[in-house]
C-alpha positions as CSV (number, residue, x, y, z in Angstrom):
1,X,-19.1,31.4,-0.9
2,X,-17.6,29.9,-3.7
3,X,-15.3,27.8,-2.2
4,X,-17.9,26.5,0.2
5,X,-20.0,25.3,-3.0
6,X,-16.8,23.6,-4.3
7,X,-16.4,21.5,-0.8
8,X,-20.0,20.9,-1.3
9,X,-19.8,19.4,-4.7
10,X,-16.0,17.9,-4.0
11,X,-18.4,15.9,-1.6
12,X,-21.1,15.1,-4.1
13,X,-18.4,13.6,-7.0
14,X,-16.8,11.5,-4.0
15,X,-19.8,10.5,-2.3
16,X,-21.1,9.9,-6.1
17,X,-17.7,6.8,-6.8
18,X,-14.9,9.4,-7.5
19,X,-11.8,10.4,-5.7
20,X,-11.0,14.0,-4.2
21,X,-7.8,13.7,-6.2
22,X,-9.5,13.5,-9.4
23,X,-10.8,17.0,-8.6
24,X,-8.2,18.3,-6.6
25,X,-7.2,21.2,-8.9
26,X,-11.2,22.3,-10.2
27,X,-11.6,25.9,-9.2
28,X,-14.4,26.9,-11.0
29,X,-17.9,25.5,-10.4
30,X,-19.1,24.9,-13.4
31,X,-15.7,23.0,-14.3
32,X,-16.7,21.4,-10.7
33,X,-20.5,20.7,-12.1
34,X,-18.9,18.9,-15.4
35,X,-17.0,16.2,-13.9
36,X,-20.3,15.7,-11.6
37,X,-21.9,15.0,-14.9
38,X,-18.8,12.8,-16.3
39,X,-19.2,10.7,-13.6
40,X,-20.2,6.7,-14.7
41,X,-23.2,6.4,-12.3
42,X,-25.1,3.8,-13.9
43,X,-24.8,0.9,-16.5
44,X,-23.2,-2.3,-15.1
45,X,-20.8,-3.4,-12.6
46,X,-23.9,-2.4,-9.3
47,X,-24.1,0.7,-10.4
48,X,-27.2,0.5,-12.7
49,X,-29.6,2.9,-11.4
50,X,-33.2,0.8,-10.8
51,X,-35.8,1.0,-12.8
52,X,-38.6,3.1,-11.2
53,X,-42.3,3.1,-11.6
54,X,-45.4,5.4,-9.9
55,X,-45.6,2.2,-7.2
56,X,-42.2,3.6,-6.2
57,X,-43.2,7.4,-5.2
58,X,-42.0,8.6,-1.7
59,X,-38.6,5.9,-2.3
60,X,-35.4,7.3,-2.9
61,X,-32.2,6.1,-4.0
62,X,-29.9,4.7,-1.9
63,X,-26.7,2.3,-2.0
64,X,-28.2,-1.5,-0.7
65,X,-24.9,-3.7,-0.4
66,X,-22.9,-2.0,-3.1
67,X,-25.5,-1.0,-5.3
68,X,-28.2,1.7,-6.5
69,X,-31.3,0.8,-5.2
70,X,-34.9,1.9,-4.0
71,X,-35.4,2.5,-0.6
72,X,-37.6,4.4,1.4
73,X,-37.5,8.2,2.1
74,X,-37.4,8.2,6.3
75,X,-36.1,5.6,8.3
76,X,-36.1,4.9,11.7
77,X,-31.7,5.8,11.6
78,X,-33.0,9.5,9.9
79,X,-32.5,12.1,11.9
80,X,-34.0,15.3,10.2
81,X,-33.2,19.0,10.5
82,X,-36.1,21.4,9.7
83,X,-34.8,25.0,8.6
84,X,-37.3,27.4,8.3
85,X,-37.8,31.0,6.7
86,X,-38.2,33.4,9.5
87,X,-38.3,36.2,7.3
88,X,-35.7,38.9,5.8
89,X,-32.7,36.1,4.9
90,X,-32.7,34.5,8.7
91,X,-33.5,30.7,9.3
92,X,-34.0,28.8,12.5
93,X,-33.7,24.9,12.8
94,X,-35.6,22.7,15.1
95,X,-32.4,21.4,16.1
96,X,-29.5,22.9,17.9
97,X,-25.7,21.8,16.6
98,X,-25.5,20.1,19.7
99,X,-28.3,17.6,18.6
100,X,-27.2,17.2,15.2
101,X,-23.4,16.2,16.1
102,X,-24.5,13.6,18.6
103,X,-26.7,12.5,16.0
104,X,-23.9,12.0,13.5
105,X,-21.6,10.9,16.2
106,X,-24.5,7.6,16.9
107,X,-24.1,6.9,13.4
108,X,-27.7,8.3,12.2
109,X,-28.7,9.7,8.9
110,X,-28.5,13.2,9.2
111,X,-30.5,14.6,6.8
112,X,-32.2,18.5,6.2
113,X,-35.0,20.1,4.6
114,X,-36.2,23.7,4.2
115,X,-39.5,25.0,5.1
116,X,-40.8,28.1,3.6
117,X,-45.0,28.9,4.4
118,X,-45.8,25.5,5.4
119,X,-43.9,23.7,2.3
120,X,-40.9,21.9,2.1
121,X,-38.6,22.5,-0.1
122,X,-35.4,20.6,-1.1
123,X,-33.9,17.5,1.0
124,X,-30.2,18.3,2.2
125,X,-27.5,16.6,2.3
126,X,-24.9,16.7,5.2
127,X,-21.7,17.7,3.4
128,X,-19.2,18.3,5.7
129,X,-19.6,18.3,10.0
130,X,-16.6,19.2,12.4
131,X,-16.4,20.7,16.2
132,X,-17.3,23.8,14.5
133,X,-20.4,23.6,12.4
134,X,-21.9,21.4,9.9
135,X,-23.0,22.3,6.0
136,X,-25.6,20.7,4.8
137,X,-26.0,21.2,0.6
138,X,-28.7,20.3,-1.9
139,X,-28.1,20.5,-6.0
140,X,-30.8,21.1,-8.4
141,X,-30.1,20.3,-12.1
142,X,-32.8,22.0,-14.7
143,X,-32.5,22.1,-18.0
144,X,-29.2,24.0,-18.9
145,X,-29.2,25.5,-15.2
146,X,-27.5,24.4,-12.0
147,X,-28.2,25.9,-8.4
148,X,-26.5,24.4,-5.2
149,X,-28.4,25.5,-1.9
150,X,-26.3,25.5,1.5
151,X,-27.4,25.7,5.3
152,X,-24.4,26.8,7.2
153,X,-25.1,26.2,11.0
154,X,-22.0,27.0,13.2
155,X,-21.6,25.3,16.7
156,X,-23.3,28.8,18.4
157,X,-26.4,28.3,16.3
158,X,-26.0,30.7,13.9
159,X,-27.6,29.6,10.8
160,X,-26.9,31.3,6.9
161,X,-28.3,30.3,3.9
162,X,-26.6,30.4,0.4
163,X,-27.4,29.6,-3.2
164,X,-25.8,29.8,-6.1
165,X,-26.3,29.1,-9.6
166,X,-23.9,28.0,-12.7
């Protein structure tokens, strides 16, 4: 499981302006979680995060042209995955892999979210998609404590949830 948070977080720093090489040799995740946080995401250059004000709830951040920006949370390019809590550690998704590769293969936002009783919980990230599967990952930062969340779905539908915390 541990690897499969570092791939998940090795995406994160690049998708976040750094390079896989920079990273190459983290084994750890908190080491991982540390050069997350070192990361230069905003003052200057485009990469000032945007001022945000109660006008702006239900945006999210998003690069516009090269730069953090507001933009808003479901588009008409979002395709979105629904996971939900069966019960005793099993998920099921409204989507098969089938739908979600031909989703990312047309060039739409393939997004995920958890539903648990009715709420939703967390917006996922895809991380990583191949013949095989797809991993989609969410990170929570609290205080002092980290968590990253993980739906593994494999290409015959089964579907595993983990989490871990650093």
């Amino acid at each position: 499981m541990s690897y499969k948070i570092l791939q998940a977080l090795t995406a994160l720093y690049v998708k976040l302006g750094g390079t896989a090489a920079d990273v190459a040799n983290i084994t750890t995740i908190p080491a991982m979680i540390k050069a997350i946080a070192g990361l230069d995401i905003g003052g200057g250059g485009g990469s000032s995060l945007p001022t945000v004000t109660a006008d702006d709830n239900g945006k999210v951040l998003a690069v516009v042209e090269g730069a953090w920006d507001k933009a808003n949370a479901i588009s008409d390019n979002d395709f979105i995955v629904t996971y939900t809590d069966s019960g005793n550690d099993t998920y099921t998704s409204d989507k098969t892999f089938a739908d979600i590769y031909s989703a990312y293969q047309a060039g739409q936002n393939v997004t995920a979210k958890m539903e648990i009783a009715g709420s939703t919980f967390d917006i996922f990230t895809l991380t990583s998609i191949s013949n095989n599967g797809c991993v989609f990952s969410s990170v929570s930062i609290q205080s002092t404590k980290i968590s990253v969340y993980q739906f593994i779905h494999d290409s015959n539908g089964t579907i595993t949830f983990e989490a871990a915390e650093a």
